[in-house]
Residue frames as qw, qx, qy, qz and C-alpha x, y, z in Angstrom:
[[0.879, 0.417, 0.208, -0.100, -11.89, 15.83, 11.16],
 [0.179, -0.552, 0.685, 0.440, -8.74, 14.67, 9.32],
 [0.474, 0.509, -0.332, -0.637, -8.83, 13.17, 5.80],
 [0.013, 0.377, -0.923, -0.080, -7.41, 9.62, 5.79],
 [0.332, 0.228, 0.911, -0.088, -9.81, 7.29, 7.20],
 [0.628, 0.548, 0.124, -0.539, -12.19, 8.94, 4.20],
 [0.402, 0.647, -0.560, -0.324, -9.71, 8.11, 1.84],
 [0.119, -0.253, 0.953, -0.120, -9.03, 5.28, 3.13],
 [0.555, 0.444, 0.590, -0.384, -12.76, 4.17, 2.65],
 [0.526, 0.663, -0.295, -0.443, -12.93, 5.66, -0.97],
 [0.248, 0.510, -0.791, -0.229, -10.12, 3.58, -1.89],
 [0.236, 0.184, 0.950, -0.085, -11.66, 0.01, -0.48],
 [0.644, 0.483, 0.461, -0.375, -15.40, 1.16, -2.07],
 [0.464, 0.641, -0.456, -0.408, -13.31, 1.98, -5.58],
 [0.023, 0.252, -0.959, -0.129, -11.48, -1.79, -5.15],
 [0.583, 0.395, 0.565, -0.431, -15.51, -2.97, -3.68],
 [0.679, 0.566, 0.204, -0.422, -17.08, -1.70, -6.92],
 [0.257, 0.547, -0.717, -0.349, -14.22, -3.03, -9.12],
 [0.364, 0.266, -0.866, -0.217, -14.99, -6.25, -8.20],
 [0.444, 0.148, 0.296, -0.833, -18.86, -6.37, -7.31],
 [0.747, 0.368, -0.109, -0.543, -19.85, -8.15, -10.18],
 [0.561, 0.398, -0.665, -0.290, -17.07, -10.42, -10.72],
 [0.839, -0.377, -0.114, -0.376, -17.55, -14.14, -10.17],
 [0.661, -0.698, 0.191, -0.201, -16.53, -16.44, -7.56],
 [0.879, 0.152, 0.120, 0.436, -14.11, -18.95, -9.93],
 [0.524, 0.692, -0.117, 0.483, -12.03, -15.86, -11.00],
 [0.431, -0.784, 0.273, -0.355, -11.31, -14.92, -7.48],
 [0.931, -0.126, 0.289, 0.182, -9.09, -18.00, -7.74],
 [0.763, 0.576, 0.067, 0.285, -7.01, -16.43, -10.42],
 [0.757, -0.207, 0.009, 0.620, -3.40, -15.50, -10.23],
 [0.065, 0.990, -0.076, -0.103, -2.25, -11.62, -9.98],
 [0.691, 0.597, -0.260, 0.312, 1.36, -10.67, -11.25],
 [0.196, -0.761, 0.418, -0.457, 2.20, -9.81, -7.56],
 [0.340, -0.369, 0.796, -0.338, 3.57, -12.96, -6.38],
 [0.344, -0.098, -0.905, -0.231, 1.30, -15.15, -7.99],
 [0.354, 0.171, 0.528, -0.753, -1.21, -13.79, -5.02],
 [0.054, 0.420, 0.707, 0.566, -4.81, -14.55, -6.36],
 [0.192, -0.583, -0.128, -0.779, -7.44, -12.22, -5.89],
 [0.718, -0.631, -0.254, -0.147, -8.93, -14.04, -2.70],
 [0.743, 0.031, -0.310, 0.593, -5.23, -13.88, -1.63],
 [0.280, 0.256, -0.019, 0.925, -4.85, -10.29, -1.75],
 [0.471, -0.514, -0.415, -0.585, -8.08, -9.88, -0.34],
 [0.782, -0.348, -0.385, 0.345, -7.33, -12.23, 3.01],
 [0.553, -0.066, -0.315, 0.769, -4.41, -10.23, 3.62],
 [0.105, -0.399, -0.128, -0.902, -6.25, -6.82, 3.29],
 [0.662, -0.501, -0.280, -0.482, -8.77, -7.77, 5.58],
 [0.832, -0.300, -0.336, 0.324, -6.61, -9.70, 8.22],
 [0.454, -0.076, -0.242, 0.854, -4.42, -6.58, 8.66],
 [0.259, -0.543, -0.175, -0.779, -7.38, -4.42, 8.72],
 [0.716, -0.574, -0.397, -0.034, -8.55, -6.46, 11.79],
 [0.670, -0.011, -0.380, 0.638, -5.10, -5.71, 13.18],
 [0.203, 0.172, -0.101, 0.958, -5.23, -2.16, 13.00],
 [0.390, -0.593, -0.222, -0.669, -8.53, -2.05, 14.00],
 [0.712, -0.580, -0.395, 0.018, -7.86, -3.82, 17.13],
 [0.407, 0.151, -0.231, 0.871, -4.31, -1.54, 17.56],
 [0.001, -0.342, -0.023, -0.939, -6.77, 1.27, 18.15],
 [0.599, -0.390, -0.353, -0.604, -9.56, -0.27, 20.03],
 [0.800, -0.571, 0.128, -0.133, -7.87, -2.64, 22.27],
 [0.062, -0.761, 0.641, -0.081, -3.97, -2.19, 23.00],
 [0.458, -0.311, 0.825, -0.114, -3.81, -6.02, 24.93],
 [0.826, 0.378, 0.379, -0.179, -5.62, -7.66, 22.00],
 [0.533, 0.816, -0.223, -0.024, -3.86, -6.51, 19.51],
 [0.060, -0.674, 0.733, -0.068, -0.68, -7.48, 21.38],
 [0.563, -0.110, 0.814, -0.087, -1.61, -10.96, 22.06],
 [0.896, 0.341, 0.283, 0.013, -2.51, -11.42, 18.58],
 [0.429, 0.849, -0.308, 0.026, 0.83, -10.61, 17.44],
 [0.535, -0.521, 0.616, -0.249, 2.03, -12.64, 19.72],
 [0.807, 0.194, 0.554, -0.063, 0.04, -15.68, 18.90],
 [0.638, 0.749, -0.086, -0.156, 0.92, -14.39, 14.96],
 [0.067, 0.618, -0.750, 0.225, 4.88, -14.62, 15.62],
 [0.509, -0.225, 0.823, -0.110, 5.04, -17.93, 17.52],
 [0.733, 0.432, 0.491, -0.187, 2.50, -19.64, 14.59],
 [0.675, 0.724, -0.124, -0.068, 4.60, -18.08, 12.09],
 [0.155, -0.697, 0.688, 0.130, 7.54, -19.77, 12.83],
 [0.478, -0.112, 0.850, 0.191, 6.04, -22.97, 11.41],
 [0.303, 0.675, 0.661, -0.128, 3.16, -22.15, 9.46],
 [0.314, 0.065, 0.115, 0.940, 3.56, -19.64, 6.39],
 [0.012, -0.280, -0.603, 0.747, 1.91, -16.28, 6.53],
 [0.342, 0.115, -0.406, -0.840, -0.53, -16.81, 3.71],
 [0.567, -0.185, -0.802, 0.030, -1.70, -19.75, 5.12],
 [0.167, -0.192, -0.572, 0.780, -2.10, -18.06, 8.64],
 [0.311, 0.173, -0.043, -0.934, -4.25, -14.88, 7.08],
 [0.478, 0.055, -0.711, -0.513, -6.12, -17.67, 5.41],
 [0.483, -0.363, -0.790, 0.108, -7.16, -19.63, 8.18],
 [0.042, -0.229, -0.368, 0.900, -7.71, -16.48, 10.42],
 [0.230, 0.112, -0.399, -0.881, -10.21, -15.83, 7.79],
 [0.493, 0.050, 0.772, -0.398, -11.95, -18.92, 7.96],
 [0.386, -0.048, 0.780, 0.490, -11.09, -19.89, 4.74],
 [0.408, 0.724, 0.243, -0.499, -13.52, -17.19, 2.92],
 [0.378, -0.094, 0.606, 0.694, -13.50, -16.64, -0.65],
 [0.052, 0.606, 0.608, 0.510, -15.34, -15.15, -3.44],
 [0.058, -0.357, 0.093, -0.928, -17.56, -12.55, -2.73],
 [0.619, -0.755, -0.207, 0.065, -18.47, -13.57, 0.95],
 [0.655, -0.415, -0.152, 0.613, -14.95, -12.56, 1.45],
 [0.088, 0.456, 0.241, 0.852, -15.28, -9.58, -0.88],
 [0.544, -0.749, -0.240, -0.291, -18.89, -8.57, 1.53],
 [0.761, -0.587, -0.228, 0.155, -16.67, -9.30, 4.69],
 [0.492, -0.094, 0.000, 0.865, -13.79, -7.09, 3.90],
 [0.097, -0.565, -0.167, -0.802, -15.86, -4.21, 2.82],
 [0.593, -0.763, -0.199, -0.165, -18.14, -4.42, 5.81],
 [0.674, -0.377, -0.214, 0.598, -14.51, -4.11, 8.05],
 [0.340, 0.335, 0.250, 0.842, -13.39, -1.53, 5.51],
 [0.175, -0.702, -0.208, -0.658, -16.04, 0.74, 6.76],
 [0.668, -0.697, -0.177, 0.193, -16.12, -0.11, 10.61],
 [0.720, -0.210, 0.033, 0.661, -12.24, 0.84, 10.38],
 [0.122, 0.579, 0.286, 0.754, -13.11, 4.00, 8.42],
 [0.611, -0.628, -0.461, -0.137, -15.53, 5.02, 11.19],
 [0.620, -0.685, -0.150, 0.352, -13.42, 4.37, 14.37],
 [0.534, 0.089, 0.060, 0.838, -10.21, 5.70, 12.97],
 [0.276, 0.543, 0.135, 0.782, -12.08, 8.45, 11.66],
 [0.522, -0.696, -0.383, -0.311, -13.37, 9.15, 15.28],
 [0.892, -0.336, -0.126, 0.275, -10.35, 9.28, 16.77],
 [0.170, -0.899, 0.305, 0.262, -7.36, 12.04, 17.89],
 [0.928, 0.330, -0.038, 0.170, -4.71, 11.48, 14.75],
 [0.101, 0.702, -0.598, 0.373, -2.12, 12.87, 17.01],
 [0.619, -0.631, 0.348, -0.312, -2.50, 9.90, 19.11],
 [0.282, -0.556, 0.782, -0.002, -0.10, 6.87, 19.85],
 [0.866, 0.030, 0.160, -0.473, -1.03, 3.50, 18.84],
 [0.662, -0.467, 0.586, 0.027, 0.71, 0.26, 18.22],
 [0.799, 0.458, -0.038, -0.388, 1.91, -1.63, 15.66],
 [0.961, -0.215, 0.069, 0.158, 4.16, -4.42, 14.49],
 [0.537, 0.373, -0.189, 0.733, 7.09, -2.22, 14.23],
 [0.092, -0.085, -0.353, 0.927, 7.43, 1.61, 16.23],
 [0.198, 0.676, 0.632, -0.322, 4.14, 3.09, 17.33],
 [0.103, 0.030, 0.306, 0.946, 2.72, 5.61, 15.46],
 [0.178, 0.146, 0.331, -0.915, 0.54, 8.06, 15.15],
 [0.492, 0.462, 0.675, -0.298, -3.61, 7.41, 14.55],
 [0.444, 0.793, -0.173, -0.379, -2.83, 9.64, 11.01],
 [0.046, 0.575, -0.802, -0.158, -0.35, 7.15, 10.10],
 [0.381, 0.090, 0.911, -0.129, -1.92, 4.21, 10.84],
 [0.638, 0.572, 0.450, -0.250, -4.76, 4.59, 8.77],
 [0.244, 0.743, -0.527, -0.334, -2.35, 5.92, 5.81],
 [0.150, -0.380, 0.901, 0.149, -0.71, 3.06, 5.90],
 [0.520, 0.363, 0.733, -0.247, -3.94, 1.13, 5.43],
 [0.515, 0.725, 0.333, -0.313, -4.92, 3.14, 2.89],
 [0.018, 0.641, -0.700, -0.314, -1.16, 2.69, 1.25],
 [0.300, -0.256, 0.915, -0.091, -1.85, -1.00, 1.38],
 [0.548, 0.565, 0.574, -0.225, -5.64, -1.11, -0.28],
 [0.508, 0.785, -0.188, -0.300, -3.95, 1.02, -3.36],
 [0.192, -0.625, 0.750, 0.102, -0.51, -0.94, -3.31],
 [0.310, 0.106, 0.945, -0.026, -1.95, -4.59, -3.18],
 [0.601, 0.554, 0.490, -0.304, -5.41, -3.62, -5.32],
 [0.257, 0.653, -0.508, -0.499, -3.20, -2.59, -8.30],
 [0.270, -0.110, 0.948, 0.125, -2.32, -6.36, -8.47],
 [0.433, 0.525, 0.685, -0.259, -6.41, -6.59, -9.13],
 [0.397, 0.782, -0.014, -0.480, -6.68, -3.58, -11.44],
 [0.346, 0.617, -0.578, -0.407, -4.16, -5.17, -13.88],
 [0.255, 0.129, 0.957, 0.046, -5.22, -8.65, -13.72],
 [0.332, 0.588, 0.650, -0.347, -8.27, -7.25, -14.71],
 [0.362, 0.320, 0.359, 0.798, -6.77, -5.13, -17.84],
 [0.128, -0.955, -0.266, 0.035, -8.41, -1.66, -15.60],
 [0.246, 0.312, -0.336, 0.854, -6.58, 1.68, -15.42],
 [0.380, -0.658, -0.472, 0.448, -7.71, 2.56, -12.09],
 [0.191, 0.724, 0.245, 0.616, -8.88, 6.10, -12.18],
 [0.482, -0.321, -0.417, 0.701, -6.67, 7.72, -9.42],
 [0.352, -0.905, -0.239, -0.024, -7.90, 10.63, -7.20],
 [0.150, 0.778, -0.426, 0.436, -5.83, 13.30, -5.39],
 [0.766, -0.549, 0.175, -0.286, -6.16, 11.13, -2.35],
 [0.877, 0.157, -0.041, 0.453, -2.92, 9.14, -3.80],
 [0.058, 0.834, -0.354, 0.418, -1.25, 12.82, -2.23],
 [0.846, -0.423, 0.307, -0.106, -1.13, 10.05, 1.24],
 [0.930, 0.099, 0.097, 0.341, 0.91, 7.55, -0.78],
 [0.475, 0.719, -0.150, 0.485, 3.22, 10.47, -2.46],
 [0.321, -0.778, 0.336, -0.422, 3.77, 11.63, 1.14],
 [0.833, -0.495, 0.242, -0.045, 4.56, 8.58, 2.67],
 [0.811, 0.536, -0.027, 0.231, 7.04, 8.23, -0.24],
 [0.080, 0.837, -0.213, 0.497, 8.46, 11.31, 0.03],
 [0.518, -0.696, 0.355, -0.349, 9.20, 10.54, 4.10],
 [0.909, -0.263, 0.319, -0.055, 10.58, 7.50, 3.81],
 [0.555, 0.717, -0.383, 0.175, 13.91, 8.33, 1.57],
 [0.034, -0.717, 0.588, -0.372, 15.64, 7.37, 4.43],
 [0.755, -0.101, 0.597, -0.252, 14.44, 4.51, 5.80],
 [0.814, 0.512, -0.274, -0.014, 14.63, 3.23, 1.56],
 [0.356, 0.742, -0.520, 0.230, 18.21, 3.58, 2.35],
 [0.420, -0.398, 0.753, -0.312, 18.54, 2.00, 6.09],
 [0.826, 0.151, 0.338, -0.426, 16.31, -0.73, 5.58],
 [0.825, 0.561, 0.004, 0.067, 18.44, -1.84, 2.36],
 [0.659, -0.619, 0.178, 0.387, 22.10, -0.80, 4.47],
 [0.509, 0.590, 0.244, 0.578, 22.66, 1.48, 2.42],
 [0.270, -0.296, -0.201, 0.894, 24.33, 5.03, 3.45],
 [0.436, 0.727, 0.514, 0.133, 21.79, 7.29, 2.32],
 [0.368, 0.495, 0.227, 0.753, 22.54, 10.39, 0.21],
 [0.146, -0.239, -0.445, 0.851, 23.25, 13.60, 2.28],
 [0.211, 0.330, 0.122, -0.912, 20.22, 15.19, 0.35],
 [0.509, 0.289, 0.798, -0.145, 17.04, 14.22, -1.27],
 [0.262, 0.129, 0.472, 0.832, 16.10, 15.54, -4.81],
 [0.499, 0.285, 0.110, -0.811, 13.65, 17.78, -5.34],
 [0.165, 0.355, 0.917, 0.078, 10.38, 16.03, -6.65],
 [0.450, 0.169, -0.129, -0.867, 7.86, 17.68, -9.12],
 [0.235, 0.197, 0.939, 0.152, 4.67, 15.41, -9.80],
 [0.322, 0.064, -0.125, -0.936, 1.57, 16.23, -11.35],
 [0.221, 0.009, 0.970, -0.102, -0.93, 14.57, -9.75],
 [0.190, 0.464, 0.756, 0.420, -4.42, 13.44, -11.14],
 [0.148, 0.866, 0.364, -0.310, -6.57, 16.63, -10.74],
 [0.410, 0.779, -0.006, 0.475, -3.62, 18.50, -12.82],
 [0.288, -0.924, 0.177, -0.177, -2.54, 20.58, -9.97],
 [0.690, 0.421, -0.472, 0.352, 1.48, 20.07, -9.24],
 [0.848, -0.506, -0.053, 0.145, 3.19, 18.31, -6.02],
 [0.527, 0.552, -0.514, 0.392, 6.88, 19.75, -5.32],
 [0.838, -0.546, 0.011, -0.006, 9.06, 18.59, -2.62],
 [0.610, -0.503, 0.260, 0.554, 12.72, 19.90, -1.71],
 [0.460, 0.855, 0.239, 0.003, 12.44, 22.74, -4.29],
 [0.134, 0.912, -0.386, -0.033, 15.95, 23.90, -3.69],
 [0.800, -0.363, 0.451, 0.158, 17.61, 20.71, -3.53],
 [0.304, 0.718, -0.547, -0.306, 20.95, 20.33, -6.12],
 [0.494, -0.264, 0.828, -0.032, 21.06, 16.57, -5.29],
 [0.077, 0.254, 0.943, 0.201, 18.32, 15.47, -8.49],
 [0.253, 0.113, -0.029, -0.960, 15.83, 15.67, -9.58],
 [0.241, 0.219, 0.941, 0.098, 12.39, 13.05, -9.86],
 [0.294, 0.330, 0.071, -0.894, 9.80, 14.67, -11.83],
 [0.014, 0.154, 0.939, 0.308, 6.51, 12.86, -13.52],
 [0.598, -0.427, -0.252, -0.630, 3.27, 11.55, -12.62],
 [0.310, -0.381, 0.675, -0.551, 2.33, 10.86, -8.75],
 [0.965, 0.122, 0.023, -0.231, 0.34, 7.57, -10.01],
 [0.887, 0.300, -0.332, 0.115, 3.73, 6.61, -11.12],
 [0.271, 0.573, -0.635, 0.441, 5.59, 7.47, -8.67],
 [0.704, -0.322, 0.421, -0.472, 3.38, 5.84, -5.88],
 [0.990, 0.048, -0.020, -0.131, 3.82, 2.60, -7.90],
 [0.531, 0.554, -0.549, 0.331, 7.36, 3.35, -7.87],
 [0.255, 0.419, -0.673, 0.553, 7.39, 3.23, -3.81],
 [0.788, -0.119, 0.357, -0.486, 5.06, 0.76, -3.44],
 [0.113, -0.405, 0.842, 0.339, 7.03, -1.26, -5.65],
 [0.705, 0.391, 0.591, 0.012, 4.12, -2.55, -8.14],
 [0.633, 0.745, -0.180, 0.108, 5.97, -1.12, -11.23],
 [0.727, -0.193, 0.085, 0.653, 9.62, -1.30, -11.60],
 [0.139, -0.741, -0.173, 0.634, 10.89, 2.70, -12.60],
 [0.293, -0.183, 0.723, 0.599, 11.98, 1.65, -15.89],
 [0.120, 0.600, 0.736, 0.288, 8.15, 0.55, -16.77],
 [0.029, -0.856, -0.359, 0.370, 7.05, 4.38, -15.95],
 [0.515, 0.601, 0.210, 0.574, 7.88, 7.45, -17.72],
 [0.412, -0.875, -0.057, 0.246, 9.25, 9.33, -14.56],
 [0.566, 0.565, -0.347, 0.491, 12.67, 11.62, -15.27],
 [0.724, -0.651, 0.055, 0.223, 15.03, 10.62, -12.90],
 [0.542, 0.591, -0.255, 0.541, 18.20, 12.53, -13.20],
 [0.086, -0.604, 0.668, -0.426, 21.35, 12.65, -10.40],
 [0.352, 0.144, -0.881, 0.281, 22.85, 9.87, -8.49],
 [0.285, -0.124, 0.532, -0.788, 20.16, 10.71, -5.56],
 [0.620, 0.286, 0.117, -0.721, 17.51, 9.89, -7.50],
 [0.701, 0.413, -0.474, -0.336, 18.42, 7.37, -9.46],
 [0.150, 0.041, -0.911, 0.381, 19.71, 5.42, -6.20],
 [0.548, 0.071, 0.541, -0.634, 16.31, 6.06, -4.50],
 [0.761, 0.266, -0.004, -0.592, 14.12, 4.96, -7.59],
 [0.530, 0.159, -0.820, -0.143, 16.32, 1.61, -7.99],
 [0.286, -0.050, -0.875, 0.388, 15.39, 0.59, -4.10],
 [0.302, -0.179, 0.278, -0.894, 12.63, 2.91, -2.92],
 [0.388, -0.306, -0.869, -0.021, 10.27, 1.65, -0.13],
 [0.313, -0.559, -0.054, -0.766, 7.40, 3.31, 1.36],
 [0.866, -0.236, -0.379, -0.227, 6.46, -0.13, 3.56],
 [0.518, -0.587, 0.560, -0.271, 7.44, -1.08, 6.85],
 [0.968, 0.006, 0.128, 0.215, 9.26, -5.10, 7.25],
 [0.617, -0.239, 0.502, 0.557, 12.56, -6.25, 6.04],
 [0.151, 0.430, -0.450, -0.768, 14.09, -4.80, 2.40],
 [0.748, 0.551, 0.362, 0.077, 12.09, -5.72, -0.73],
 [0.177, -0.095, 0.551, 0.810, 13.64, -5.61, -4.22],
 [0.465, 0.523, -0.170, -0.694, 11.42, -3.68, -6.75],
 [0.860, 0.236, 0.452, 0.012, 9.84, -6.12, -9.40],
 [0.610, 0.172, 0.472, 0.613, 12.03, -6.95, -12.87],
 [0.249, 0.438, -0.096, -0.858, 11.61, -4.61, -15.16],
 [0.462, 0.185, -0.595, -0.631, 8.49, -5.51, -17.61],
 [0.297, -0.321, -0.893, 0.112, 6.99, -8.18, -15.02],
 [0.059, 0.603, 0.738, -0.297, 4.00, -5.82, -14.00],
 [0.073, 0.155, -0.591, -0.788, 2.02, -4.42, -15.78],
 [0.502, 0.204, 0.283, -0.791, -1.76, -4.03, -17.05],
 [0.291, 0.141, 0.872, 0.368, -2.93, -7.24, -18.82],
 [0.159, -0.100, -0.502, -0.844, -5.20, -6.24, -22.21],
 [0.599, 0.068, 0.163, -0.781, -9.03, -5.30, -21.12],
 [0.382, 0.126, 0.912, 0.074, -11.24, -8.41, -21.79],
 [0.176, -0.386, -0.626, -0.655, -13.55, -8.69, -24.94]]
């Protein structure tokens, strides 16, 4: 047994029951991430769940739809793709039809050796990774939801996945953004929700990033800018990572403005 594909479940039933009740017009409404709306952010969650579920189940599927994905996205954008893959769901048949993946993918993953290989649209990686990532992507992209919706999402320790993938990917922030990276990472103190404290590179002299691990996951998942958080970042190390830091695989992203996300005020 390994932990992820639970977590990974938790997190989709916590986004499930967030938005269980609500109705099918608002699922039209606009998140702060891109202007995504909810059914947006949904689509995509659920199309790349298929992916990964077919990475692990069947190797030549999985390739030929990446294939077929790549050629189609040279004309066709790829919200519009995920959308018709979908078969133009919405509301909460597409809310039912992502959960009901959400668990199948829980399931196999969680049945599976997470030291093995497995494909994906970058370097393979391992069957512990792969679901991570998934379960990087259902907290990353459901934030968009939780503050359209004026919720604080009541994070778990299970956001230790995100901090880690955080943490591992100081370097890749840097390549990914051709940037030289710094010869040493800073130590990192967080304190994550149970109370209980997260350090990383305890003897490093390079910085220091020290907070909460809610904020720092939103820092390198880029749905806050570092400015909107109340992390201390002190030394050049740090204070380069937290202007560019990316946890995500693809081409660079830039971190949003400061003060453009953000929890909108609870409804009456």
């Amino acid at each position: 047994m390994f932990p992820q594909p639970a977590d990974f479940r938790a997190e989709s039933d916590a986004l499930h029951a967030l938005l269980a009740s609500l109705p099918d017009a608002d699922f039209g409404r606009a998140t702060r991430f891109k202007q995504w709306t909810i059914d947006e952010v949904l689509t995509h969650l659920h199309h790349w769940n298929h992916a990964v579920l077919l990475s692990l189940t069947d190797e030549p599927a999985f390739v030929a739809f990446m294939a077929d994905l790549q050629a189609r996205r040279r004309h066709t954008p790829m919200r519009a793709l995920e959308r018709a893959w979908s078969g133009d769901l919405s509301g909460q048949a597409l809310l039912a039809a992502w959960h009901a993946l959400c668990a199948t993918v829980a399931e196999r993953f969680q049945a599976d050796d997470p030291k093995r290989r497995v494909k994906w649209g970058g370097p393979d990686m391992s069957v512990r990774s792969s679901i991570t990532a998934r379960l990087m992507e259902t907290w990353a992209h459901g934030q968009a939801v939780y503050d359209l919706l004026g919720v604080e999402r009541a994070d778990t320790d299970r956001i230790h996945n995100i901090a880690v993938l955080g943490i591992n990917t100081f370097g890749w922030t840097f390549s990914v953004h051709r940037q030289t990276p710094p010869a040493e990472p800073p130590q990192v103190r967080l304190t994550a929700p149970s109370g209980a404290i997260w350090r990383w590179h305890e003897h490093s002299a390079s910085g220091l990033i020290e907070g909460s691990a809610t904020e720092f996951c939103q820092v390198v998942t880029q749905v806050r800018h570092v400015a909107d958080t109340r992390l201390a970042v002190s030394g050049d190390a740090a204070q380069r990572w937290m202007a560019i830091a990316q946890c995500f695989a693809g081409g660079p992203e830039q971190p949003p403005a400061p003060g453009t996300r953000f929890r909108e005020p609870a409804a009456a």
